[in-house]
GUMI-803663 format. One line per field, with one value per residue (C-alpha): residue in one letter; x, z, y. Coordinates in steps of 0.001 Angstrom, whole numbers. Layout:
N
res	A,...
xx	X,...
zz	Z,...
yy	Y,...
! end
This chain:
218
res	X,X,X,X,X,X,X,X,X,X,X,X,X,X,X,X,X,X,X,X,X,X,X,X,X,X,X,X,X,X,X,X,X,X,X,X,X,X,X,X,X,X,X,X,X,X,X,X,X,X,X,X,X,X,X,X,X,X,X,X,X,X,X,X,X,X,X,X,X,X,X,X,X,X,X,X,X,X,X,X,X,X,X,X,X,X,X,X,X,X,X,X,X,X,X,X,X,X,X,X,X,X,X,X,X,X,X,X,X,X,X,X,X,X,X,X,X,X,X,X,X,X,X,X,X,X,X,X,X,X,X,X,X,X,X,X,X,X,X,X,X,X,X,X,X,X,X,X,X,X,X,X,X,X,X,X,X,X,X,X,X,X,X,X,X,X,X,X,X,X,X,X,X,X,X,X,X,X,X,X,X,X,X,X,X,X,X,X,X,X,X,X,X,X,X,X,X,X,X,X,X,X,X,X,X,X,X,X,X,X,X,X,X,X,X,X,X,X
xx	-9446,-9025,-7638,-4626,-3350,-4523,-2084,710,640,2416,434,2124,287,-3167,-1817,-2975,-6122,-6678,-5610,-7749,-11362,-11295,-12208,-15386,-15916,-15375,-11970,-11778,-13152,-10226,-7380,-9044,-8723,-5196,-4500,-5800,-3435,-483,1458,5011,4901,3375,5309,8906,7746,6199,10447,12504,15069,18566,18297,20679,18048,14942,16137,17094,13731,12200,14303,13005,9464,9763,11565,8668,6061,7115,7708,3670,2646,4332,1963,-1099,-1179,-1856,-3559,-1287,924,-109,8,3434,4412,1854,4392,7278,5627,4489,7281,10425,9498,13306,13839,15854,13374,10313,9715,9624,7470,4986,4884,4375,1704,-68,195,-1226,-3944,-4861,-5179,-7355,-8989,-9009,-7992,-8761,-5769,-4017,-4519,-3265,-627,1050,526,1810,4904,5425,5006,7196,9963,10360,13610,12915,13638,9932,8550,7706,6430,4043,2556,1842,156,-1781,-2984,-4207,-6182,-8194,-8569,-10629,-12231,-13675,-11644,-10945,-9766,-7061,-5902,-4688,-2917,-641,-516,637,2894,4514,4534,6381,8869,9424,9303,11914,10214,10142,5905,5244,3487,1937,1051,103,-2302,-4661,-4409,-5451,-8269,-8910,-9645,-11488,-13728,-14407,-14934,-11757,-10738,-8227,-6610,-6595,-5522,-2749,-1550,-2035,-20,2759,2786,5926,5815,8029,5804,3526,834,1173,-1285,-3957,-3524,-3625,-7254,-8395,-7017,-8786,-11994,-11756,-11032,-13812,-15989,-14912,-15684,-19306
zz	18184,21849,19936,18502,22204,23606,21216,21223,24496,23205,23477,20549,18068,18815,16237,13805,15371,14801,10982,10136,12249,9692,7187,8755,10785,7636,8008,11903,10721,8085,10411,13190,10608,9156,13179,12973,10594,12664,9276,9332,10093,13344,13972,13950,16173,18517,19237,21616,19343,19679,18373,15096,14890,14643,12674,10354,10701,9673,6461,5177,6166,3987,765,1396,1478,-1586,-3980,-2107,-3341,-7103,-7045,-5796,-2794,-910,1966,3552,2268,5042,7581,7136,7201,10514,11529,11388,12180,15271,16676,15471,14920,14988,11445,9486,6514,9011,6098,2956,5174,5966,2185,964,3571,2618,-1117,285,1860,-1502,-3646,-1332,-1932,2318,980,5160,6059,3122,3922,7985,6747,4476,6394,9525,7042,5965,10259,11578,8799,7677,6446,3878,498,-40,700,-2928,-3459,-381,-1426,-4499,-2974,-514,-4035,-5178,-2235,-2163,-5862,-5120,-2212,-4318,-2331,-5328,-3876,-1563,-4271,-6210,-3387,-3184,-7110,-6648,-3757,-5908,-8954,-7479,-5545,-6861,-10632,-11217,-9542,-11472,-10473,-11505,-15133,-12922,-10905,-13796,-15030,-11910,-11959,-15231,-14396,-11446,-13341,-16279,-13498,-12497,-15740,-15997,-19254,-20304,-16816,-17577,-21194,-20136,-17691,-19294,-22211,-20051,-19300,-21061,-24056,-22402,-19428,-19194,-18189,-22188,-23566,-20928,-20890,-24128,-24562,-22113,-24514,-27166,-25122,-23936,-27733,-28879,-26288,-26616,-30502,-30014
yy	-10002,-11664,-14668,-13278,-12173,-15826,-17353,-14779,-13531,-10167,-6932,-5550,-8083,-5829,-3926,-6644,-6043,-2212,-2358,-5666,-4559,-2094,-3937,-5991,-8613,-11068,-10170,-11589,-14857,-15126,-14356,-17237,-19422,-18892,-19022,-22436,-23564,-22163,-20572,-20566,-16513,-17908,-20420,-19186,-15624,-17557,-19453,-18106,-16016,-13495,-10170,-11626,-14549,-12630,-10277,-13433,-14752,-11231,-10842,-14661,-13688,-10136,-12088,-15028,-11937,-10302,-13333,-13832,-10159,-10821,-14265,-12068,-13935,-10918,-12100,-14596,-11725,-9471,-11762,-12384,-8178,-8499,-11152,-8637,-5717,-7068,-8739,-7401,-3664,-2635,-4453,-3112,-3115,-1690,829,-1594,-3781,-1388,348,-3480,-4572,-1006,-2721,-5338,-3709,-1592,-5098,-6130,-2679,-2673,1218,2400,133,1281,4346,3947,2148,4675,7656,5256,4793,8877,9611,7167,6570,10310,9668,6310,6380,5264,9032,9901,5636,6377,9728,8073,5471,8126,9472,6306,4774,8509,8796,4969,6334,9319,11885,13509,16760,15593,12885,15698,17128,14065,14659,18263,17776,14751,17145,19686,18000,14494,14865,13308,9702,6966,6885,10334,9198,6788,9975,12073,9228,9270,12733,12953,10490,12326,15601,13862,12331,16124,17552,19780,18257,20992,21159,16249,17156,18868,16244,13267,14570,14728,11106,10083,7330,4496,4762,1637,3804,5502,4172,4449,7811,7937,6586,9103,11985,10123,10049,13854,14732,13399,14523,18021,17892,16231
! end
């Protein structure tokens, strides 16, 4: 990643570095080129700016990223949340930027860097209204690495103290796939029935009863 301090000349930006070489040397290749290109992310950081100025610049580059992340542009995504990240860390949105670029990370199913990013988010921003959004997400980058067991930690910690979350069917449903995955299909019964009918995750869970039903009568 020598390239991204060349052009920056800011230490912080290794950052970018330690979150991307986990995902392969494919990855490196991408971010040389994008540097190529010099994208507007780049561009703007790299001006001489106030405190009220970058802090201007940051909020564009988090409202370009997310309309970016709704198009499934995840990718140049991330490099804009890098942008921020890097070079104005005292945003005021530090914690929806880092719970989006972990998003961004889990699309991409880079689930390591999802992973660093979310428990990055719970250990530096213990006070964000995200908390319950990024156990979730802790749940759901193990339950795709196969880490079944701790996945359902998340699930119980977010079960007993954020039931109330508007992501706790979503919760319940990997959960539920979680235990059906293991076999337990009372203990997956029990949760997925719990998955309330307005929740768009319904009907998913759902078909898994109907699965485990079936399989428990053959």
């Amino acid at each position: 990643m020598e390239f991204c301090r060349q052009n920056f000349h800011i230490p912080g930006f290794c950052f970018l570095g330690v979150i991307f070489c986990t995902a392969g040397n494919s990855i490196a290749f991408q971010i040389a080129a994008l540097d190529s290109n010099k994208t507007f992310a780049v561009s703007i950081i790299q001006q001489e700016m106030t405190s009220e100025e970058l802090e201007d610049a940051a909020k564009k580059l988090h409202k370009a990223a997310a309309k970016k992340f709704k198009q499934k542009a995840y990718w140049t995504s991330s490099v804009d949340l890098l942008a921020v990240l890097d070079f104005h860390p005292e945003f005021t949105k530090s914690d929806e930027v880092t719970y989006l670029l972990a998003n961004c990370f889990y699309e991409m199913r880079m689930y390591e860097s999802a992973d660093k990013m979310l428990r990055h988010l719970l250990k530096t921003y213990s006070k964000t209204p995200l908390v319950a959004e990024a156990i979730l997400g802790l749940q759901k980058v193990c339950y795709q690495k196969k880490d079944y067991q701790t996945s359902l930690k998340f699930y119980k910690a977010l079960e007993s103290h954020y039931s109330d979350q508007k992501g706790i069917d979503e919760s319940r449903y990997y959960a539920g796939q979680t235990y059906f995955l293991l076999e337990d299909y009372n203990l997956s019964l029990n949760i997925l029935n719990r998955i309330k009918q307005k929740s768009n995750f319904y009907p998913f869970g759902l078909y898994s009863v109907a699965l485990m039903n079936l399989k428990k009568k053959i």
